[in-house]
C-alpha positions as CSV (number, residue, x, y, z in Angstrom):
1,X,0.0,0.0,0.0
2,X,1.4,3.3,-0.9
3,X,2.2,6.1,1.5
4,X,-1.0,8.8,1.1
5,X,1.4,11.3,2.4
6,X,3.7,11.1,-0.1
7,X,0.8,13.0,-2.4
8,X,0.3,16.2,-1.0
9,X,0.4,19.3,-2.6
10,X,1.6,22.5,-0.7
11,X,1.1,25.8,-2.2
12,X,1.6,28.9,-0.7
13,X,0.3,32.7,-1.2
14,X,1.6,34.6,-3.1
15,X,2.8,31.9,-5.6
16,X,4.3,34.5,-8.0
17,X,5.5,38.2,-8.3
18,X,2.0,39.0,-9.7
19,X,0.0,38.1,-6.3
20,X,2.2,39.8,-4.1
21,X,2.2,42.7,-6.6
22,X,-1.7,43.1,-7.0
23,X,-2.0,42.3,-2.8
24,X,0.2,45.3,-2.1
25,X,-1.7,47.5,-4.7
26,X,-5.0,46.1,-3.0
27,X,-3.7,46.9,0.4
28,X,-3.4,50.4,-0.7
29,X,-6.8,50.8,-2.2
30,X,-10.3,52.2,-0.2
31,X,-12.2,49.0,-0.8
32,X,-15.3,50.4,2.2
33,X,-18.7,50.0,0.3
34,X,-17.4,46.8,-2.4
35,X,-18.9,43.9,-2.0
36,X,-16.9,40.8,-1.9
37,X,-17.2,40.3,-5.6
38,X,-16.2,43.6,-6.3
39,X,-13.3,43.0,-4.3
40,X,-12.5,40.2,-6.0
41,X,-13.2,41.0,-9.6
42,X,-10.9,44.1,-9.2
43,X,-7.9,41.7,-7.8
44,X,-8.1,39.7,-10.9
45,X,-8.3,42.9,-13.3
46,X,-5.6,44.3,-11.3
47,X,-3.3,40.7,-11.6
48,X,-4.6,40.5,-15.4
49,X,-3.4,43.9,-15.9
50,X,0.2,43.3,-14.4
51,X,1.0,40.0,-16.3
52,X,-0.5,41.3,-19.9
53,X,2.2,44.3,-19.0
54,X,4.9,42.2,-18.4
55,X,4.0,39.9,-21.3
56,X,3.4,42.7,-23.8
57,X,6.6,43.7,-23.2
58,X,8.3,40.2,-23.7
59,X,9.2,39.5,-20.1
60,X,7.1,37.4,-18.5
61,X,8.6,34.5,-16.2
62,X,6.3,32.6,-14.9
């Protein structure tokens, strides 16, 4: 019988320089009144807009 332990998958937050990058411009912002969807819809713009950057420039490394 194999070892179940031997298949677990650890991630951690943030996993690249674009989460920590769009947590620390989130951190910054007045997010009073936005629902938890707004607050997670901007994130994602905010991360989409950061890694199309970098990659329209021809620098992405992730």
């Amino acid at each position: 019988m194999a070892d179940s332990t031997s298949n677990i998958l650890l991630s951690t937050f943030p996993s690249n320089k674009f989460e920590a990058l769009a947590m620390l411009y989130m951190q910054q912002q007045n997010l009073s009144g936005m629902s938890p969807e707004q607050v997670l819809d901007r994130y994602q713009e905010v991360y989409a807009k950061m890694r199309d950057h970098e990659r329209m420039k021809g620098q992405v490394t992730y």
